[in-house]
N, C-alpha and C positions, 0 to 999 in steps of 0.2 A: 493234924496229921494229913496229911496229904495223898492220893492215888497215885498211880502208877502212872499217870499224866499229867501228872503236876497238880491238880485241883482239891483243894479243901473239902473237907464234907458239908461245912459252911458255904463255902461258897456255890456247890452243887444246889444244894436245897435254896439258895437265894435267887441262885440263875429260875428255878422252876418257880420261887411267887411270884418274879416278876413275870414270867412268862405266860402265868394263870392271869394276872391283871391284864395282859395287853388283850389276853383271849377273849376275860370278861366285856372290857371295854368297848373291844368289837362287835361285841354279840351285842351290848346293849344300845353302839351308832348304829347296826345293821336292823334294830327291831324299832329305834325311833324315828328312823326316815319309813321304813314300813307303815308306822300309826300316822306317819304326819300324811301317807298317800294316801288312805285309808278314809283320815278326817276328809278331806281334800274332795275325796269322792264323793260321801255324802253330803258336802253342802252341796255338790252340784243336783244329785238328785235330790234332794227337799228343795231348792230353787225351783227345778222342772215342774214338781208338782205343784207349791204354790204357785204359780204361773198358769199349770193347768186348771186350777180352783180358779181362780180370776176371771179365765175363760169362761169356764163353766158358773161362773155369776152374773158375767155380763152376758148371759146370753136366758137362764133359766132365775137369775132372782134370787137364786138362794144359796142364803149365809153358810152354808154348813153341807159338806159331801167329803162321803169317804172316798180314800184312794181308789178303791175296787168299783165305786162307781166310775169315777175317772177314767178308772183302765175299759172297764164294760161299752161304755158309752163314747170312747176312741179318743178321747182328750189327752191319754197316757200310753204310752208304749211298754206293755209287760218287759220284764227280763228273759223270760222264755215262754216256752209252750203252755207252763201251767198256768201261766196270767198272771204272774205275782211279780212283784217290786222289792229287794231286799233292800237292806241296812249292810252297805260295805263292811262297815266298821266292828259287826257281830251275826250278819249274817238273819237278822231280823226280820218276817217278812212285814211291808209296811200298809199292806193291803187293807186293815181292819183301822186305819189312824184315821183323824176326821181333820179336815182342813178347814177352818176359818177365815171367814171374812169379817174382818173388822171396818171401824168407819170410815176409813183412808181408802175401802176397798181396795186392803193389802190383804193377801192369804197367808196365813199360821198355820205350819203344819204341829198338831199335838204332839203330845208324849205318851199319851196312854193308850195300849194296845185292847181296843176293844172288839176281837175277836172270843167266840163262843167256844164252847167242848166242841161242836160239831163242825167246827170250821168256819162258822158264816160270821158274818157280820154283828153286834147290837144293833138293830136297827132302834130300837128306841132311846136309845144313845143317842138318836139324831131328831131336832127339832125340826120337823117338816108342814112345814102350816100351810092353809090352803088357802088364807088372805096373803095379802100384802099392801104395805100403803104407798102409794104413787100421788103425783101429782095431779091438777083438777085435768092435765090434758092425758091422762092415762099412763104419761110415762114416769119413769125411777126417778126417786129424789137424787139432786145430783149431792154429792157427795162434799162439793165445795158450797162456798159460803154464799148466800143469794143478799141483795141489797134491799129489796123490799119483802112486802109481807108474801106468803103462798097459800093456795088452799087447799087440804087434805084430802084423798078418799080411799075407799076400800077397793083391790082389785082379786075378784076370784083366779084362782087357781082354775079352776073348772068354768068356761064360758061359758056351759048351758045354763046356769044358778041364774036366778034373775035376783039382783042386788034390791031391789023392791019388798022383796018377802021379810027382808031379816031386819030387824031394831038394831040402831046403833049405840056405839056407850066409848067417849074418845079420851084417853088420859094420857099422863105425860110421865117422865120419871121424877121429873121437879113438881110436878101438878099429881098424885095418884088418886086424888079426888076425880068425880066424873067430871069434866071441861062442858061437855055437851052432848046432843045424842041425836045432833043431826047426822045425815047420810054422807056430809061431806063437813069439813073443817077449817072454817075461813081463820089465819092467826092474825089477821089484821089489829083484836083486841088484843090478845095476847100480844103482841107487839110492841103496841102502845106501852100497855102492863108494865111490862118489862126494861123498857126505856128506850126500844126499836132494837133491844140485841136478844136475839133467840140462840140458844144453844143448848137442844134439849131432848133428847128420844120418846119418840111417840107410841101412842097404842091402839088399836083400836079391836073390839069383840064384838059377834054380830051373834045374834039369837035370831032362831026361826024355831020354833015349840023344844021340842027336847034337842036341835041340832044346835051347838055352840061352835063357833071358829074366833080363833084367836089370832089375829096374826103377831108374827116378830114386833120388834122393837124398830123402828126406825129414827134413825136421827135426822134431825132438821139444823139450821146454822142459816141464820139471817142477821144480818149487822146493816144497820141502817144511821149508826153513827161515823160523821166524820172522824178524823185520825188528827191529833193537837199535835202540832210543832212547840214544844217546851222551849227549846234554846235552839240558836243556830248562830255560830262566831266563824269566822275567817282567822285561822293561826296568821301570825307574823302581819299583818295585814298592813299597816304603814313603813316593812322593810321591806329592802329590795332582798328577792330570792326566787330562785330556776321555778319554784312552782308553790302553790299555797295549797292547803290544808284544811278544806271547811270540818268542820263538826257539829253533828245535828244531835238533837233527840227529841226523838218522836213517839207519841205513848197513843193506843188506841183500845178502848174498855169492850171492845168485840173483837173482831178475828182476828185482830193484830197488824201491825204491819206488815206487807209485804212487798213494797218495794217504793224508789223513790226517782227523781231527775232534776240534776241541773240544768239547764238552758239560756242560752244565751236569749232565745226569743219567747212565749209563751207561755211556759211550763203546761198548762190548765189545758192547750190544745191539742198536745201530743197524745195521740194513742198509748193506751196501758202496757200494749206490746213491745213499745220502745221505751217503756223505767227499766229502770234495773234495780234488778232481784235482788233480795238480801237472801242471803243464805239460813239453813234451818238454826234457829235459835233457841234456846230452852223456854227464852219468853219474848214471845212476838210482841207484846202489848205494851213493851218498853225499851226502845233500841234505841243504840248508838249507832249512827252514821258519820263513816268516813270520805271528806270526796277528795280528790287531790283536783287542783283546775291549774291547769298549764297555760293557757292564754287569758289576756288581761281583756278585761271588756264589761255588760252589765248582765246581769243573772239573775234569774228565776227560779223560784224550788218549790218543789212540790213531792206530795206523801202520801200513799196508795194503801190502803188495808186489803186485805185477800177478798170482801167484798166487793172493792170497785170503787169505794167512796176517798174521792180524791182532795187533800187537802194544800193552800199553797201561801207559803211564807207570807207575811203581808208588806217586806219590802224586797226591793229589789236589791242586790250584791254587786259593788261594784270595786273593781279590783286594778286596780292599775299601775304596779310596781314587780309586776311579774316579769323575768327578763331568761328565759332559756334559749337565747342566741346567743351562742361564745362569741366571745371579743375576739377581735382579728389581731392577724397579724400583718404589723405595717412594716412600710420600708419606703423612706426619703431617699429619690434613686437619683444619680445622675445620670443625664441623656445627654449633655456633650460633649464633644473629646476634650480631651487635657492630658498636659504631660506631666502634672501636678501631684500627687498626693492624694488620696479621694476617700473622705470623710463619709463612709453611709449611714443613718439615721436606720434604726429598726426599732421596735416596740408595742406599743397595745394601742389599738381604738376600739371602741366600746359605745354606739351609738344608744343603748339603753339607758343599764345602769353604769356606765362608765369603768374604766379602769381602775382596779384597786392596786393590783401587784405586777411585778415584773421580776424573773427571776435569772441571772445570767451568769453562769460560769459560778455558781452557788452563792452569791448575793443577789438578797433581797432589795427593791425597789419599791416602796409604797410610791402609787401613783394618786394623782388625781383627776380621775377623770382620762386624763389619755399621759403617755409616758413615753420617753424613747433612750434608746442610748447607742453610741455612735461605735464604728469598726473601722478602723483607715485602710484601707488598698495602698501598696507598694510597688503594688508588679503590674506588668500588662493583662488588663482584661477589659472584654466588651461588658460580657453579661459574667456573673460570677456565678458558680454552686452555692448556695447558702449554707448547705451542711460542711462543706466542706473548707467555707471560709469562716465566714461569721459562726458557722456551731449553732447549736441549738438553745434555745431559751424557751422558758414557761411563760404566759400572760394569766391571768383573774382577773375578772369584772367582780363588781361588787355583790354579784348573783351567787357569787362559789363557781359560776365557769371556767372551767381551766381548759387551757388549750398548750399545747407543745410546739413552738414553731421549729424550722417551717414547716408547714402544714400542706395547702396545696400548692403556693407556691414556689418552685424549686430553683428561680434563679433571682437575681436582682441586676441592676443596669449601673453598672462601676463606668465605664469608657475611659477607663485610665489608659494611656500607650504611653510604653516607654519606651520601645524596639525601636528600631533601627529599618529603613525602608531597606529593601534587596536589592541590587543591583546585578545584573546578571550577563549570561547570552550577548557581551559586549561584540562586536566584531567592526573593523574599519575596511573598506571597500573602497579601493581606488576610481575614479569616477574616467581614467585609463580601460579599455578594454581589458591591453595585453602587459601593462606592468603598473607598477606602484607607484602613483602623481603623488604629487603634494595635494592635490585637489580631491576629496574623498567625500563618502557618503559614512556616517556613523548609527550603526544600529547597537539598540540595544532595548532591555524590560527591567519594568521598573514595576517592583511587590510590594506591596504596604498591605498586610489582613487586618490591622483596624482605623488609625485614622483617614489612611488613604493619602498618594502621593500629591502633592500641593506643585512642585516642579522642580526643573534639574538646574544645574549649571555646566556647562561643557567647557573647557579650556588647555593652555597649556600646565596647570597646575591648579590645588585645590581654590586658591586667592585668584590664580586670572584667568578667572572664566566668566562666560558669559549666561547670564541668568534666560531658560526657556519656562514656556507657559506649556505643561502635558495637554491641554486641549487645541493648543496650536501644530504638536509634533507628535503628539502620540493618538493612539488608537485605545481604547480603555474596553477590555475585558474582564469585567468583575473586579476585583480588587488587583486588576494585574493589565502593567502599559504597555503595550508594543512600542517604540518611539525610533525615528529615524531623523538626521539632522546633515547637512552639509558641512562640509568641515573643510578650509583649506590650515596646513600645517606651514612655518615660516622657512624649514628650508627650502632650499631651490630641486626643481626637478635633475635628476643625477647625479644629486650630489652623493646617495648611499646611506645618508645620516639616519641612527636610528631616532626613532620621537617617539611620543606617550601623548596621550589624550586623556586628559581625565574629567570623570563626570563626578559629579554631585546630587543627589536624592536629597530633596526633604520632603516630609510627609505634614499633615494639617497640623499637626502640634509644633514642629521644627524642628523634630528630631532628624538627623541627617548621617549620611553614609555616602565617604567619596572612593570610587576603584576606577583602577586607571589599566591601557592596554595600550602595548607594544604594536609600534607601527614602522616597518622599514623600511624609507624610498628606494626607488630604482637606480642603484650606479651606471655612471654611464660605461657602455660599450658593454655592458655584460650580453649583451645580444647585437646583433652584428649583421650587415646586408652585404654581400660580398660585391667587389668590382673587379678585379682581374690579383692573377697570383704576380712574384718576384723570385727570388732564385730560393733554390734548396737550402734547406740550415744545414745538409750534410752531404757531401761526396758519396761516402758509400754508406754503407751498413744501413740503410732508411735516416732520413727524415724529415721535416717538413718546412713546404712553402710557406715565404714570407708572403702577407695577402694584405692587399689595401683593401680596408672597411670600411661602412661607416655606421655608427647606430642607428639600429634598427629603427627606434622610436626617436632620438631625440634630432637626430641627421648631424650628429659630430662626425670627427675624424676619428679611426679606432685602428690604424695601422699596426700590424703585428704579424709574429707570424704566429700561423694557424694550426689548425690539428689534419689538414690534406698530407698526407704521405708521400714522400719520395724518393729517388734513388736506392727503391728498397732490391733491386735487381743486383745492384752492385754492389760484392764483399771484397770487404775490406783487406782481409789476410787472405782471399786468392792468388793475389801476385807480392812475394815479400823476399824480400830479401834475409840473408841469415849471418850474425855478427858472434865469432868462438866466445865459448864461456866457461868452459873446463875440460878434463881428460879424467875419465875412471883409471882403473889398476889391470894388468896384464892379468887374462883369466888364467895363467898357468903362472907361481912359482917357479917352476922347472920345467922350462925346454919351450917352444912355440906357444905362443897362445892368440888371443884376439883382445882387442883394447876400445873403447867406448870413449867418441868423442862428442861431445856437448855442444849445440849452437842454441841464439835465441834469434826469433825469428820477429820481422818486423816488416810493416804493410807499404809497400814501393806508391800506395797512392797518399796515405795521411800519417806515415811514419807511426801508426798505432803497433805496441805489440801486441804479436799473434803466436808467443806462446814458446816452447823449449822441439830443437829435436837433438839426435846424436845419428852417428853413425860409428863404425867399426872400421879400424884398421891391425895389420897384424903386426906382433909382438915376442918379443923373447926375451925369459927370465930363465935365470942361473942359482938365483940365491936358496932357491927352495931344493935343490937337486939333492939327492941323496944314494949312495951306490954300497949297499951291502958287502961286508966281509967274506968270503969264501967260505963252504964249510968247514969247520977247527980239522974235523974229522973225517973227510970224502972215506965211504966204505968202495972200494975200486970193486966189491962183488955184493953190490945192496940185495941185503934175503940171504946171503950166507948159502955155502954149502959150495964143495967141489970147484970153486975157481972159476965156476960160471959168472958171468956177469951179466949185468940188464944195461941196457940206453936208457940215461936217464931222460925223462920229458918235463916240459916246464910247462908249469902251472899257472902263474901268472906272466905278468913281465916282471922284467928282473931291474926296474928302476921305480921306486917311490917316494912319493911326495914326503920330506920328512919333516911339514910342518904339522902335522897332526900327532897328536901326543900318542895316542893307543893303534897300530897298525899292525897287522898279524900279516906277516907275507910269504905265501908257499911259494917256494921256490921249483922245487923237482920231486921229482917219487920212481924209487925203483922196486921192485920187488916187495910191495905194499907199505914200505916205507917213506916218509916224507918229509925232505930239511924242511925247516922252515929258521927263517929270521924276523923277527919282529921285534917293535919298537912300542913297549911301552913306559916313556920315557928314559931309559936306557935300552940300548940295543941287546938284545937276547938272541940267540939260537938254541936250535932242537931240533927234534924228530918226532915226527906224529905217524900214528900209523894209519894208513888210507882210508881204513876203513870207516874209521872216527868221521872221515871230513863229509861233509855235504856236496852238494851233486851243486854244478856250476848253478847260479840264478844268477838273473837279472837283477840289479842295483838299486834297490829303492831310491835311491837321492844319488847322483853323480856329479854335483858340483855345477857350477854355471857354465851354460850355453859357450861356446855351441859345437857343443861336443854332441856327433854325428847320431848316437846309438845308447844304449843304455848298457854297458857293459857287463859281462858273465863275472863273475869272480864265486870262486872256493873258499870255503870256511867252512872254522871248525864245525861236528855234528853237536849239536845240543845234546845228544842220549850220552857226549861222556860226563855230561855231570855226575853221573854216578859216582864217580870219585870223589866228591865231596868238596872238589876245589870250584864250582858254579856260582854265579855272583848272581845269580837270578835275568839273567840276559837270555833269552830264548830267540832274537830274529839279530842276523847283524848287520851293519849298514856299511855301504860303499869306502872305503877312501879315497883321497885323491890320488891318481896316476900321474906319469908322467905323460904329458900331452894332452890332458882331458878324458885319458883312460883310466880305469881303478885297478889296484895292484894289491889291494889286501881287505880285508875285513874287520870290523870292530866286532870282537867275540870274547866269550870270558879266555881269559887265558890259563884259567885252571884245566881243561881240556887236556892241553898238552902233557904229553910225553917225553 
């Protein structure tokens, strides 16, 4: 069953173990880094104080002090003010622990807290004696191993004691019988005894009446036996390999070994300080030694026990098949030019052990001793990239050397050329100041970047030319020629003709390259010395003297005429005469008019034409005339009413042109009435009434010249469109009159009345 939020009761309670475990988990990573700083802590302080016990041995003699002395006597730095040293780890104080010195003269801090009820220390927990055994010169047995015999004595604690007073009694842990009961303790017998190897803790107890002193235990260590070389072999030793592998074993029945040397010169005379140490082993007194020897040569060995007693192989090592210099990598180069193909040689030499392998594009090569394999050049190169031609290969020598070529060096020496030398910067130069001889100077550079230009050939073509030497014509700047050459060409001077020169390049292989360049002699007369002029090439209108020449440069005859100008003062069509050419049309249809005559006009000095004029003379046409009917209806009292009458007045003239299709023509108006006749293409009449008509204007358009004025004419008013008869005409225009004057109007004629 599920909540009110969708979750299970199952699933609830599962959400919360897991959620207990992550908590758990935490708490127990959060408490184990905690013990691990904890631990951490206290090695550091049990270090410090074993450290400080050490001190306080080598300075006071004795084996055995608690921490609290340490801290009392300044060797220890309390935790705080109360003087005590805890245990990080539990909070323990550690002031009541006793520190030891064992016979490494290494410090042990104990485990057992030997603090009292009342705080203080056990002091009888602590062996404090008031002998001690030193050597016959007064000082501490050393703690390392001595090569010959020593001799023993007692030294007081307390200096005022006179060592005279008290009987001695000297035993050992392997001897607990009395040894002897002198005052001092030569081991030279014991020595002997023993087979010259001491390894034993001493004692000595001194009596003066009822006072007894005991001192510690001392250890002694004397080895007066050399150290035996059991076996010593050379691994691999008649194969060739990067480096060999001696193996010793050295066994020694006292201190043991501790250290050894190869050498190529003496072994026996090198100081101890310069073997080398074997490291701590479980048992010194029978070791394996490993040496590796990298250079081949003769060797000496020898074997050191912690006494000093040196021991040395009884033959001498000699090794001669060691080879840790990799095999090269070679390359069979060529060094000079060719236009050929070029075969390069790479692969192993190996002045040691020789070449074993070669490996190239992923086959294997067993070599013998030395080995190659070949790469052909096709294209132009001096020096080549090696990776980027040949690629990479592997060499072995029979050492296991492996090398990857190329290695250091990154090019190798092809000198193949197959290019083509350049030819450039051609230019031919007249050996003429001011025009182009047959006779010329030919410059040009000649490129070659690897074999280098060998010489040209100049001609009129690639086959007939003549062979030059570039050290006799050129200038040589690096791989590039300046070259200059005399050149005469076979045509003649002025003749125009164009010509070519062409060169030839070859370079030290024979590779060759021919370009050729465009040379155009001088025509003659193109340039010209003047001698005196000859007559005008024209009468009028300009133009120019004929002029006796003669070439400038070659001193022909170049007669012609010239670019000087002349008779530019005199025109041509100022004086002409005029020849008829047609007649225009009478400007009036009907009645007078003017008429337009046509001449073409031509030049009385070189008969050139000069163009059209006309003039006007006057005219009379009938055909166009047109004379209106009379009104149908004359009202003899226009306006009406009582017999009055009006004079009528006229409005326009009473004659119009009747070749125009649409003509409206007022005639007269009396008494705000006004005939009118018009023609739009049948003749019509009527009456308009005055009011309708417009106020006289001037004639936008009155027909052609030259008619005097722009003539008044009446027409109908535009406001009578209101009637509905308007053709959308709002401005009217002139017609023709009789005589060049206008007698009607183009207007709608719905207007009318």
């Amino acid at each position: 069953m599920r909540n009110k939020k969708g979750f299970t009761l199952v699933e609830v309670i599962s959400a919360i173990v897991i959620l207990s475990i992550i908590i758990t988990l935490g708490v127990f990573s959060i408490t184990k880094v905690r013990s691990n700083i904890l631990e951490k802590q206290y090695k550091n302080i049990k270090l410090e104080i074993e450290l400080a016990a050490e001190k306080y041995y080598s300075d006071t003699e004795s084996k055995e002090v608690y921490v609290d002395t340490l801290i009392k006597e300044g060797y220890l730095k309390a935790d705080n003010k109360s003087m005590t040293i805890t245990d990080s780890r539990d909070k323990t104080i550690l002031n009541c622990y006793i520190v030891t010195i064992n016979d490494d003269e290494k410090g042990s801090l104990g485990t057992e807290n030997n603090v009292l009820e009342n705080g203080n220390c056990n002091e009888s927990a602590i062996v404090n004696s008031e002998i001690s055994i030193v050597g016959e010169d007064g000082n501490k047995i050393n703690k390392t191993w001595y090569k010959n015999p020593i001799t023993l004595k007692a030294k007081f604690k307390d200096t005022e004691k006179d060592p005279n007073n008290y009987s001695y009694t000297w035993k050992s842990e392997k001897n607990p019988n009395v040894i002897t009961d002198e005052k001092t303790y030569n081991l030279e017998e014991t020595y002997e005894e023993r087979g010259k190897v001491i390894d034993d803790e001493f004692y000595v107890t001194l009596v003066n009446g009822d006072e007894i002193l005991e001192s510690k235990g001392q250890r002694v260590r004397i080895d007066g036996v050399l150290p035996e070389i059991k076996s010593l072999v050379v691994l691999d030793i008649d194969k060739w390999t990067k480096d060999k592998t001696l193996k010793v074993n050295a066994t020694d029945v006292g201190s043991g070994i501790e250290s050894y040397i190869l050498s190529m010169g003496d072994c026996e005379s090198i100081p101890l300080e310069k073997y080398n140490k074997i490291p701590d082993i479980p048992n010194p007194n029978d070791v394996k030694i490993e040496q590796k020897i990298t250079k081949n040569g003769t060797y000496t060995f020898c074997a050191s026990d912690k006494a000093g007693n040196k021991v040395k192989y009884k033959e001498t090592i000699s090794i001669d098949k060691i080879d840790d210099i990799p095999p090269v990598c070679s390359y069979i180069e060529n060094t000079k030019w060719t236009k050929s193909n070029v075969a390069i040689s790479f692969g192993c030499v190996d002045n040691e052990s020789g070449c074993s392998k070669l490996t190239y594009k992923k086959k294997t090569t067993n070599c013998n001793g030395t080995c190659y394999k070949t790469y052909t050049y096709t294209s132009t190169y001096k020096s080549a990239n090696i990776s980027k031609t040949i690629g990479s290969f592997t060499i072995e020598d029979n050492a296991g050397n492996i090398v990857t070529c190329p290695s250091d060096k990154k090019e190798v020496n092809v000198y193949l050329d197959k290019d083509k030398p350049v030819i450039s910067n051609i230019n031919i130069s007249s050996n003429q100041l001011n025009y182009n001889s047959r006779y010329t100077k030919v410059s040009f550079t000649l490129t070659d970047n690897h074999s280098g230009i060998s010489s040209f050939c100049i001609g009129t073509s690639k086959n007939n030319c003549n062979t030059k030497s570039v050290n006799s014509y050129c200038t040589q700047n690096g791989n590039r020629y300046d070259c200059s050459v005399d050149y005469t060409f076979t045509s003649s001077d002025g003749s125009g003709n164009t010509e070519y020169v062409y060169i030839t390049a070859y370079d030290n292989v024979n590779n060759f390259d021919t370009q050729k360049e465009k040379y155009e002699l001088y025509k003659s007369c193109t340039f010209t010395d003047f001698e005196r002029y000859g007559k005008c090439s024209e009468e009028c209108d300009g133009g120019v003297y004929y002029e006796y020449r003669t070439d400038k440069y070659l001193g022909i005859s170049c007669n012609s005429y010239g670019d000087t100008p002349c008779n530019t003062n005199i025109k041509c069509c100022d004086s002409t005469y005029s020849v008829y050419s047609h007649s225009g049309s009478c400007s009036n249809a009907c009645g007078n008019g003017r008429q337009r005559v046509y001449y073409e006009l031509y030049s009385k000095i070189n008969d050139k034409y000069c163009g059209q004029d006309y003039d006007y003379i006057d005219c009379y046409e009938e055909s166009g005339c047109y004379v209106p009917e009379p009104d149908p209806t004359p009202d003899p009292n226009p306006g009406g009413g009582g017999g009055s009458s009006c004079k009528p007045s006229t409005i326009n003239g009473n004659r119009c042109d009747t070749t125009h299709d649409i003509l409206y023509y007022i005639s007269t108006c009396c008494g705000g009435e006004c005939n009118y006749s018009a023609k739009a293409g049948n003749v019509e009449y009527g009456t308009i009434s005055q009011s309708l008509l417009q106020g006289a204007s001037k004639c936008s358009s009155y027909g052609e010249p030259p008619a005097p004025s722009k003539p008044a004419c009446s027409y109908v008013n535009v406001g009578c469109a209101g009637n509905g008869h308007d053709y959308g005409t709002k401005n009217c225009t002139c017609g023709h009159g009789y005589g060049g004057y206008q007698c009607g109007c183009k207007c709608p004629r719905g207007c009318v009345e």
